[in-house]
C-alpha positions as CSV (number, residue, x, y, z in Angstrom):
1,X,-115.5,-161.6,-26.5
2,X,-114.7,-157.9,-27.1
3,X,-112.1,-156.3,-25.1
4,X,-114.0,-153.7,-22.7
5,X,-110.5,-151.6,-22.4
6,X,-112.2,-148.5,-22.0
7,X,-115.0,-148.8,-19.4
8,X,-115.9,-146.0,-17.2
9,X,-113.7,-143.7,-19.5
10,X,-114.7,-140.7,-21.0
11,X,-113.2,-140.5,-24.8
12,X,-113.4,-137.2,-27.3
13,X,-113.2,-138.2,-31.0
14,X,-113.4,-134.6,-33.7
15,X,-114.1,-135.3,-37.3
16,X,-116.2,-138.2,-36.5
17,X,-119.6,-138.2,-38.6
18,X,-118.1,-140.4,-41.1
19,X,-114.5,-142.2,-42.1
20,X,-111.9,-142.7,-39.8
21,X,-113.1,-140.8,-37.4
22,X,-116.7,-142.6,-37.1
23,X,-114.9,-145.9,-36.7
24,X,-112.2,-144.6,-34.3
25,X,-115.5,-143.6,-32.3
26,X,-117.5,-146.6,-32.4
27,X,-114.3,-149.0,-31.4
28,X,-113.5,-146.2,-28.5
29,X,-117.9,-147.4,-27.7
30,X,-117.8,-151.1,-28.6
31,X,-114.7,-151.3,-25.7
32,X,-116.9,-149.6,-23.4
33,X,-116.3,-146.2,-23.4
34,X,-118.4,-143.0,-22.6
35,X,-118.0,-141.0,-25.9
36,X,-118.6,-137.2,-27.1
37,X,-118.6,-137.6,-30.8
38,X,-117.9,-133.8,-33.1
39,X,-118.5,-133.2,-36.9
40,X,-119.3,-130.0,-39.0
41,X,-122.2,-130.8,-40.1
42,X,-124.8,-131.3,-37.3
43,X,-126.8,-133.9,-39.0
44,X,-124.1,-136.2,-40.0
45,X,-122.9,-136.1,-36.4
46,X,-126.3,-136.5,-35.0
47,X,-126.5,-139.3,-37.2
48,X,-123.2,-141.1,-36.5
49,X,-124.1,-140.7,-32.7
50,X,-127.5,-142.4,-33.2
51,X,-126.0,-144.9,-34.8
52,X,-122.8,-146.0,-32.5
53,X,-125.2,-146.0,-29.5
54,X,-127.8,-148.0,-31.1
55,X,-124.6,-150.7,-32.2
56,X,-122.8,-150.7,-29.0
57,X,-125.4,-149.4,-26.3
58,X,-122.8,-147.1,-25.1
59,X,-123.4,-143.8,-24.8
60,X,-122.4,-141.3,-27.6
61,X,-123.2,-138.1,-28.0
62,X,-123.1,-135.4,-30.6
63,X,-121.7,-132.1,-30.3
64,X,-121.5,-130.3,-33.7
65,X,-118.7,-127.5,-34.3
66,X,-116.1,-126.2,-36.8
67,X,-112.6,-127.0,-34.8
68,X,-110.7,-124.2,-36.5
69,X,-112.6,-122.0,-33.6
70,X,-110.9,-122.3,-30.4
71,X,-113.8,-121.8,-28.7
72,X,-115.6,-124.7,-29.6
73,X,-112.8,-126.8,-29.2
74,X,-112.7,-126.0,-25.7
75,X,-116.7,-125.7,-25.2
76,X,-116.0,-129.5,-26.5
77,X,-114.0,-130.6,-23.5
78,X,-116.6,-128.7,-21.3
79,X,-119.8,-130.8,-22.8
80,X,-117.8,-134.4,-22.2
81,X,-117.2,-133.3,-18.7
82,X,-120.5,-131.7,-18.0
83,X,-122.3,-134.8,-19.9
84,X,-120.0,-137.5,-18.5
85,X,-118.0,-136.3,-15.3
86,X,-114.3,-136.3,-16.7
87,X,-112.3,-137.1,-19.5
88,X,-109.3,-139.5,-20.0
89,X,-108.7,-139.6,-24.1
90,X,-109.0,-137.2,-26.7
91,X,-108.9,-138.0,-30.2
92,X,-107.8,-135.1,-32.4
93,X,-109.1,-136.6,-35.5
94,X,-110.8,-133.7,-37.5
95,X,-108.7,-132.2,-40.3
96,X,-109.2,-130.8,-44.1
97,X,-107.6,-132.1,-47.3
98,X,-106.5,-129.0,-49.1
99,X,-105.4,-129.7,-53.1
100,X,-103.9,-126.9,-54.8
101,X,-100.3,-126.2,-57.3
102,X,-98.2,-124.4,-55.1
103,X,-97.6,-121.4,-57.9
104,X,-101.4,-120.9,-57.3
105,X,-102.4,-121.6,-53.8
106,X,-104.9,-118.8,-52.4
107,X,-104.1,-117.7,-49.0
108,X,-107.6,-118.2,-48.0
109,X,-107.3,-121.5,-48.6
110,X,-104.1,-121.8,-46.8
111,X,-105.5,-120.1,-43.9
112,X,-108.5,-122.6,-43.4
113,X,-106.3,-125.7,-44.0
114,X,-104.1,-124.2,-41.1
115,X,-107.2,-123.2,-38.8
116,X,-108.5,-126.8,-39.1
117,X,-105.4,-128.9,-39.1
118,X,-103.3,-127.6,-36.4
119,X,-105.0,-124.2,-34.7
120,X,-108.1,-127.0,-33.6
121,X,-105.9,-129.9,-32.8
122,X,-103.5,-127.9,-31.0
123,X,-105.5,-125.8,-28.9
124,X,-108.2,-129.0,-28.2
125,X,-104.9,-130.7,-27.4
126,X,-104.7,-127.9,-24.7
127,X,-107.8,-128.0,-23.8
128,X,-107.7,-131.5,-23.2
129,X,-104.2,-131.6,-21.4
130,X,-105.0,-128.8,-18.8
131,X,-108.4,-131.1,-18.2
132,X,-105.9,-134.1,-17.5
133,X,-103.9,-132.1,-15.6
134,X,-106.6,-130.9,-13.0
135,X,-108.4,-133.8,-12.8
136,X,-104.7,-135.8,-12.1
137,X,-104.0,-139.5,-12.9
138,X,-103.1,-138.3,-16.6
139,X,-104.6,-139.1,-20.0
140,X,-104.3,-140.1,-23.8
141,X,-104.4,-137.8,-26.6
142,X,-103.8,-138.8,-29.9
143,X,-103.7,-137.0,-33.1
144,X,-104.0,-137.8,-37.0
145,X,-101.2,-137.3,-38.9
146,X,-101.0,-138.7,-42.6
147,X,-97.8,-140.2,-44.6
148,X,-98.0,-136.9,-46.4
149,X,-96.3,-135.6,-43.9
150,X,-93.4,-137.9,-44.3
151,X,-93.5,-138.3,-48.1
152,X,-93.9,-135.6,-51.0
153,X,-97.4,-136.0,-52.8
154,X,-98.2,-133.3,-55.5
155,X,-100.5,-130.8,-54.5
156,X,-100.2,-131.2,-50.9
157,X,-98.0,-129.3,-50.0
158,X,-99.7,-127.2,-47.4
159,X,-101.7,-130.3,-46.5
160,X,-98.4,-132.0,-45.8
161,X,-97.4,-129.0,-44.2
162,X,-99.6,-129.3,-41.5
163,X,-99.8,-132.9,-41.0
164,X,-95.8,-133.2,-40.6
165,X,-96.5,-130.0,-37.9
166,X,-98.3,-132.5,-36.0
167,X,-96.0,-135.1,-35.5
168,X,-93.3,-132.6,-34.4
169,X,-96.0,-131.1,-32.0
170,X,-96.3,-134.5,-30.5
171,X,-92.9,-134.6,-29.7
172,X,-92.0,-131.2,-28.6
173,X,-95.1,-131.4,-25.8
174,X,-93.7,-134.7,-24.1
175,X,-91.6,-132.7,-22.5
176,X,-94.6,-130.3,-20.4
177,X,-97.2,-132.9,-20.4
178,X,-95.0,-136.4,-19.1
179,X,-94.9,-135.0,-16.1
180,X,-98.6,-135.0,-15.3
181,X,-98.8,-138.5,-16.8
182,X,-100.4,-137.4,-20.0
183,X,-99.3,-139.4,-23.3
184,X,-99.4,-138.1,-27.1
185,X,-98.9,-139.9,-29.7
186,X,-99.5,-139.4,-33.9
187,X,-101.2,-141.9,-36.1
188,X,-100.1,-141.4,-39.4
189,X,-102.8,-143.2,-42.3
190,X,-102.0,-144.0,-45.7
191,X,-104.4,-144.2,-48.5
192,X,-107.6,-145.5,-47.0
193,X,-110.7,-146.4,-48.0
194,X,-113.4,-143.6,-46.7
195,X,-116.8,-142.1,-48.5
196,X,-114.4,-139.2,-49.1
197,X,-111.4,-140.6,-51.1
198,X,-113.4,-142.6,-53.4
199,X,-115.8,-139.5,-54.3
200,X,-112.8,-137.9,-55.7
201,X,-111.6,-141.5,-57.3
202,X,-114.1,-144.3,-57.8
203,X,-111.1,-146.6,-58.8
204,X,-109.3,-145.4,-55.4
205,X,-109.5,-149.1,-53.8
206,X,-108.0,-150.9,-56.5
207,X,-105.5,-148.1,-57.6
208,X,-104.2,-148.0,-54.1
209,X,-104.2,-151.9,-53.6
210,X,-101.4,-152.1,-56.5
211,X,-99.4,-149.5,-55.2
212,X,-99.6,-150.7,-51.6
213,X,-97.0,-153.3,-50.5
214,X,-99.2,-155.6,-48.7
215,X,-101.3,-155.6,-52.1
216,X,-104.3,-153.8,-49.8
217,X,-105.0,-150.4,-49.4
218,X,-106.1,-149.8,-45.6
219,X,-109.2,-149.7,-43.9
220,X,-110.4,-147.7,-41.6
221,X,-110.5,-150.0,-39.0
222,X,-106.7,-150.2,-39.4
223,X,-106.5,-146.6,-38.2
224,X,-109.2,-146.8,-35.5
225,X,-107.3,-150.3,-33.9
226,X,-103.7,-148.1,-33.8
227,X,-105.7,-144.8,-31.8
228,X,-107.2,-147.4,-29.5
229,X,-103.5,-148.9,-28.9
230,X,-102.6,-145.7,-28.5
231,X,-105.2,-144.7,-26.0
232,X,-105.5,-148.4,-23.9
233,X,-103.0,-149.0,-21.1
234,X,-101.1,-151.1,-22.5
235,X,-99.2,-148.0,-24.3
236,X,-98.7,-146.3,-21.0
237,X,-94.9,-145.9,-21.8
238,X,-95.1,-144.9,-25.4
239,X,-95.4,-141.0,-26.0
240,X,-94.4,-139.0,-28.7
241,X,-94.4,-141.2,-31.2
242,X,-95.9,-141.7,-34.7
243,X,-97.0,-144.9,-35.8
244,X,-97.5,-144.9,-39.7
245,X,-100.0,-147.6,-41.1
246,X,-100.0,-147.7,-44.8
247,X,-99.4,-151.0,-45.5
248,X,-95.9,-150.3,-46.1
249,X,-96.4,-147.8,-48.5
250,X,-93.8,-144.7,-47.3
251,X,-90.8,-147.7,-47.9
252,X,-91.9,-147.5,-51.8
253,X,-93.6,-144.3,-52.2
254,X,-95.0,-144.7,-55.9
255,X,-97.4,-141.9,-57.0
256,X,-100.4,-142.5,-58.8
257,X,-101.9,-141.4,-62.1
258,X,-104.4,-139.4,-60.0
259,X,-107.4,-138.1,-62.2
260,X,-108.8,-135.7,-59.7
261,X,-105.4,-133.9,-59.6
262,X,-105.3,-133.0,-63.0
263,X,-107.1,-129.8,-62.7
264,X,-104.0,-128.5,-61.1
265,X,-101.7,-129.3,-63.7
266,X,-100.3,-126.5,-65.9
């Protein structure tokens, strides 16, 4: 019988038309929760929404908007409240992937990688956290980190710039949000298996697999089961922490011959 952890809870998941974030959302659904589900694109998040309720007869729904603007990440934590009442988690999933040789970079690309990674997860964070904070009787927020911001991949490096940001903002806001009972916590994927990595390698799966300690590469329902831990009350005394699924992969770290970073090779 499927846990109902999150009944009569109000959940926020960003990035969530497809991947990670879609499954993060419809496990937040299948354990009973009341969810608010954000993409980009309005009709992959209309989409995803239709889809989660019709699976878990929960009710999702979708508010479209580009995170890098702060004021639709706060008009996000207005819609969950005027739709559902309150909100106890927030999932700061949404973030860009940003290749590019570092003697190269364009500082219009860095500038949208930063918007999206860490000027919409920290000020939905905020958002969020001053939501908990009125309401009182605390909250969860997690955000998505990656093990490039542990471990050096080429390219990445403003990627990995902003996801290693975000475990060190986890940490620094303990200390102004314990005291209202609010938790935040990093998960931090390895390679994993969405619509988006295997566009840019069809042999993504089985490259990963063989790199990948426990001879797998991860899943998103990997990620979505170590938010949910994260978020359920069970984790109550866990707070800025990162837990790192990769299968083991930042103990080894090998590279691989990746095809679809060639094109930044001098």
């Amino acid at each position: 019988m499927t846990q109902m952890r999150f009944a009569n809870q109000t959940v926020i998941v960003t990035g969530a038309g497809e991947g990670i974030g879609y499954e993060v959302a419809r496990q937040f659904c299948a354990e009973g929760a009341e969810l608010l589900l954000n993409d980009i694109a309005p009709e992959r998040a209309n989409a995803a929404a239709k889809r989660i309720s019709a699976e878990t007869g929960a009710r999702c729904i979708a508010t479209p908007g580009d995170v890098a603007e702060v004021d639709t990440v706060r008009g996000l934590v207005d819609a969950a409240v005027k739709a559902f009442g309150r909100l106890d988690v927030c999932v700061c999933n949404a973030g860009l992937t940003s290749w590019g040789d570092f003697f190269h970079y364009a500082p219009a690309d860095f500038e949208r990688v930063m918007s999206v990674n860490l000027r919409g997860t920290y000020f939905l964070a905020q958002a969020a956290a001053r939501r908990f904070r009125e309401q009182g009787g605390g909250g969860r927020i997690v955000l998505m980190s990656s093990v490039t911001g542990r471990q050096a991949v080429p390219y990445l490096s403003a990627y990995g710039m902003t996801k290693a940001a975000l475990e060190m903002l986890a940490r620094n806001l303990v200390l102004e949000l314990s005291p209202h009972g609010i938790t935040i916590n990093c998960v931090a994927p390895g390679a994993v298996i969405t619509p988006r990595n295997l566009n840019d390698d069809p042999n993504y799966e089985k490259t990963w697999a063989e790199l990948t300690p426990v001879g797998q590469a991860i899943q998103v329902e990997d990620i979505a089961k170590a938010a949910l831990f994260l978020a359920a009350p069970e984790s109550g005394k866990i707070t800025g922490q990162t837990i790192v699924v990769d299968g083991g992969w930042t103990c080894t770290s090998p590279i691989p011959d990746m095809e679809y970073g060639r094109e930044y090779q001098n």
